[in-house]
C-alpha positions as CSV (number, residue, x, y, z in Angstrom):
1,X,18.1,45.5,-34.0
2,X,18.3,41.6,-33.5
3,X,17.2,40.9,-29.5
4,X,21.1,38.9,-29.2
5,X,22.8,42.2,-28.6
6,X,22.5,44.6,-26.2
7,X,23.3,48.0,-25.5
8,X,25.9,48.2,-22.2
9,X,23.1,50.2,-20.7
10,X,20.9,47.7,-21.0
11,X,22.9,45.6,-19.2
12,X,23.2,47.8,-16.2
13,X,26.4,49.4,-18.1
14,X,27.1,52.3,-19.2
15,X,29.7,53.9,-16.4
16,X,31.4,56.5,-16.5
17,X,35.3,56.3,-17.0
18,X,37.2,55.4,-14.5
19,X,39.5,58.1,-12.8
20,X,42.7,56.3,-13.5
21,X,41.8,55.6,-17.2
22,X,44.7,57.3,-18.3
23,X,47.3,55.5,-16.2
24,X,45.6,52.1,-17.6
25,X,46.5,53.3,-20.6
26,X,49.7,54.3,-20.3
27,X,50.2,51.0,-19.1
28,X,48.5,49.2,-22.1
29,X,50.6,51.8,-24.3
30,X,54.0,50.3,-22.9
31,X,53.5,47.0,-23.6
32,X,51.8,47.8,-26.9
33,X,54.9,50.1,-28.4
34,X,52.9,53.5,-29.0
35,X,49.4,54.9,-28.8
36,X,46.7,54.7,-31.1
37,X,42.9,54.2,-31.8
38,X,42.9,50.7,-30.9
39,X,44.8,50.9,-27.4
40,X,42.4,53.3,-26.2
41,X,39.1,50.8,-27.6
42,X,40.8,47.8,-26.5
43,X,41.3,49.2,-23.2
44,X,37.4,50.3,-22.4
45,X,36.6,47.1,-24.2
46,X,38.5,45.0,-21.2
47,X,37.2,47.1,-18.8
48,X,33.3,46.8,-19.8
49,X,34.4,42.9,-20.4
50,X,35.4,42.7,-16.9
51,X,32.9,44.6,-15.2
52,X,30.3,42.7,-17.0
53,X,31.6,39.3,-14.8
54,X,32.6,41.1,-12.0
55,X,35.8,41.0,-12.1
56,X,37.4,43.4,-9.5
57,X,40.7,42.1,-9.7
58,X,41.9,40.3,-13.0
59,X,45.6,40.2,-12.1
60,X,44.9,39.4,-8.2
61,X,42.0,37.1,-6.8
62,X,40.1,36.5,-10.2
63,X,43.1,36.0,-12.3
64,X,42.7,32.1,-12.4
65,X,38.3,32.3,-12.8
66,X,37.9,33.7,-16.5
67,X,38.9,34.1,-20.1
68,X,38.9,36.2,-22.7
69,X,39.1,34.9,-26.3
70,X,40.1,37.6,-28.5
71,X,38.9,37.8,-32.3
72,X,41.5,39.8,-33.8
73,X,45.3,40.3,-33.9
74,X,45.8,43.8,-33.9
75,X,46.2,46.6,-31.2
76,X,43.4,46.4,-29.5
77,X,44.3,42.5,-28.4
78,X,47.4,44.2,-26.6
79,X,45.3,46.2,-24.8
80,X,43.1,43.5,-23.6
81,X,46.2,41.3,-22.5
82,X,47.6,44.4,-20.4
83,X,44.3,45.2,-18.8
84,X,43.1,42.1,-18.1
85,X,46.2,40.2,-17.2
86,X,45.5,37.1,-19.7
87,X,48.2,36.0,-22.1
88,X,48.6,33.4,-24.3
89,X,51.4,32.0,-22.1
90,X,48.9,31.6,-19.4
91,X,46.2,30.1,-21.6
92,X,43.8,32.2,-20.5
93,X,43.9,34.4,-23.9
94,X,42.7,32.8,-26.8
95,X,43.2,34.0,-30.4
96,X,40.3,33.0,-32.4
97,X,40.9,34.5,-36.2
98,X,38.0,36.0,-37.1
99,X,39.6,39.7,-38.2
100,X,36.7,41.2,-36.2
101,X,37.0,43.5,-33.4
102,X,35.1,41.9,-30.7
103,X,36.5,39.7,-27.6
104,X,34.6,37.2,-25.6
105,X,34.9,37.5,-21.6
106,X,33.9,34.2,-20.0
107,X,33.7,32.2,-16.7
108,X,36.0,29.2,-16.6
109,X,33.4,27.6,-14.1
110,X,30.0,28.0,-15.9
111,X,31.4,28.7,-19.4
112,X,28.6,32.1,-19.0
113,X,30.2,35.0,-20.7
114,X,29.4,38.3,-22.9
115,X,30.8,38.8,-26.1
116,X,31.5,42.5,-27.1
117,X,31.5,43.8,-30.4
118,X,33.4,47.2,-31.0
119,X,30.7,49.3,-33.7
120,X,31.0,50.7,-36.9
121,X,29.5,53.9,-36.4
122,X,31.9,54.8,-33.7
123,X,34.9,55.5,-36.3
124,X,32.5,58.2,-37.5
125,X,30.9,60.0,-34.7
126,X,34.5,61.3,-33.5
127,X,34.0,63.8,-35.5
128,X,30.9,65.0,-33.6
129,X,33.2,64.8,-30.4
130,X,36.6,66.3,-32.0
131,X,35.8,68.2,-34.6
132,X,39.0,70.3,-34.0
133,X,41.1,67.2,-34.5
134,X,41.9,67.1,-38.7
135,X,43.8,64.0,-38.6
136,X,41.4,61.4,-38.3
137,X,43.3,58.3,-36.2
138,X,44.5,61.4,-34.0
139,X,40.3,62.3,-33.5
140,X,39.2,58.6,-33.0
141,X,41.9,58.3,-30.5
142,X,40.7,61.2,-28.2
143,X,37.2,60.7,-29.0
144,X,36.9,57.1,-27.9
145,X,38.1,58.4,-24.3
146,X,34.8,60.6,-24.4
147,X,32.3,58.6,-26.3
148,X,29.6,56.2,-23.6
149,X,30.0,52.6,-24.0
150,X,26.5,52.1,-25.6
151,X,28.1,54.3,-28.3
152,X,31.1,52.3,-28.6
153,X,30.0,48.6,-28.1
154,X,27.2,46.2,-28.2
155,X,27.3,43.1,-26.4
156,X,25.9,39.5,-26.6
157,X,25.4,37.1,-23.6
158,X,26.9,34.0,-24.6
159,X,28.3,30.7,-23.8
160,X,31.3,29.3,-24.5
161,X,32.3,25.8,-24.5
162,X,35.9,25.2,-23.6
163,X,37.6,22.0,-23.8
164,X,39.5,20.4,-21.2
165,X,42.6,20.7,-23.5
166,X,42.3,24.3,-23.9
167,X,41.8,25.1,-19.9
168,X,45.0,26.8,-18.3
169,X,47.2,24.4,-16.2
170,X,49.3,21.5,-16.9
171,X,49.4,19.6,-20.6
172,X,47.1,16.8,-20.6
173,X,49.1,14.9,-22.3
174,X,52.2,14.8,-24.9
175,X,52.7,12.1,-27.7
176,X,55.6,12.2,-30.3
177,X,54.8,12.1,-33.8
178,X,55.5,9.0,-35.7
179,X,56.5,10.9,-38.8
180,X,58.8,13.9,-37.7
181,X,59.7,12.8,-34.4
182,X,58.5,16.1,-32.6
183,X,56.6,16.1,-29.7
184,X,53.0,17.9,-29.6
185,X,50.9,18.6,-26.1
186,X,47.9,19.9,-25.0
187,X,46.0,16.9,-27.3
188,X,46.7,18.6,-30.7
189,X,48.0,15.3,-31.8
190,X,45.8,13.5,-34.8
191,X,45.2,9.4,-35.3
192,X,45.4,9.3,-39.1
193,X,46.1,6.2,-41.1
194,X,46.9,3.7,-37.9
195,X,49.7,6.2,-37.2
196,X,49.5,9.7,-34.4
197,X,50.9,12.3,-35.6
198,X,51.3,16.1,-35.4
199,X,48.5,18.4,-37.4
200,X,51.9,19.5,-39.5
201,X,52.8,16.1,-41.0
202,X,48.9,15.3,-40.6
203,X,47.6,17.9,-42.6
204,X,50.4,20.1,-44.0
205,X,53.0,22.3,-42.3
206,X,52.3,26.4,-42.4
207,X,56.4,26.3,-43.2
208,X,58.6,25.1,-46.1
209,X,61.6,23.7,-45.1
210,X,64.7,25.8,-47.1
211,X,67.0,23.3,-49.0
């Protein structure tokens, strides 16, 4: 196995769950409609993530010193959000679209962070912890609760370089496109042919406009 990931253990990881894990997760559940596989991964994901930084208190005193960019839109992203406090309101979750299930936790002052990747093998060694359990999303689900994290995840130290634009806090700066008339912030505005416009009438709209 390539030296850029690392076993949780390795990392002085590895602990056990938490007593209130299952009040986490109800919490994670609410927000996330129902429960499932992924709540229960996302939510040991976010809490390796933050222990890794040392994060004590992601919704108190640390809420404003880290970020978590997320590579996937599915159920374990809700988790992460409810655990960890970030949202894409706040900007301090970021969707990257990779369709993998791994999340990045990172310092906003050093840009230091550890990306964990959910593995593989972990889908199929539920059985080994729930054999009783037929249905096989209904095994994962309680199996994931009882599995280490060196058997669910392996991590990579990384670091993440995050524009000004893309730092919580106030827009940067807003400019009105020349074309449609719309105003775009946060510097997502493009110079192209003399003119600055939005990336829509820049480079193509993800919309068609009925009629």
């Amino acid at each position: 196995m390539s030296q850029a990931y690392y076993f949780p253990s390795e990392l002085g990881q590895n602990k056990p769950i938490p007593s209130n894990f299952e009040t986490i997760l109800e919490e994670s559940v609410r927000l996330h409609g129902h429960i499932c596989p992924g709540q229960v991964l996302g939510v040991r994901l976010s809490l390796l993530g933050l222990s890794l930084l040392g994060i004590s208190e992601p919704k108190g005193r640390d809420r404003k010193s880290f970020m978590v960019f997320v590579e996937i839109d599915r159920c374990a992203t809700d988790a992460i959000q409810s655990v960890t406090g970030c949202s894409l309101g706040k900007r301090s979750l970021r969707w990257v679209d990779l369709g993998k299930m791994a999340a990045t936790f990172v310092r906003i002052s050093s840009g230091d962070g550890y990306r964990i990747i959910a593995r593989e093998e972990s889908r199929e060694l539920a059985l080994k912890y729930c054999p009783q359990i037929e249905e096989k999303y209904a095994r994962q689900r309680e199996a994931y609760k009882l599995m280490t994290e060196d058997e669910l995840f392996l991590v990579q130290k990384v670091t993440v370089k995050i524009p000004e634009q893309d730092l919580p806090g106030r827009p940067l700066r807003r400019i009105q496109c020349a074309e449609c008339g719309e105003f775009a912030q946060d510097m997502r505005d493009v110079e192209k042919d003399g003119r600055v416009l939005c990336r829509s009438c820049a480079f193509g709209a993800y919309y068609d406009r009925a009629g």
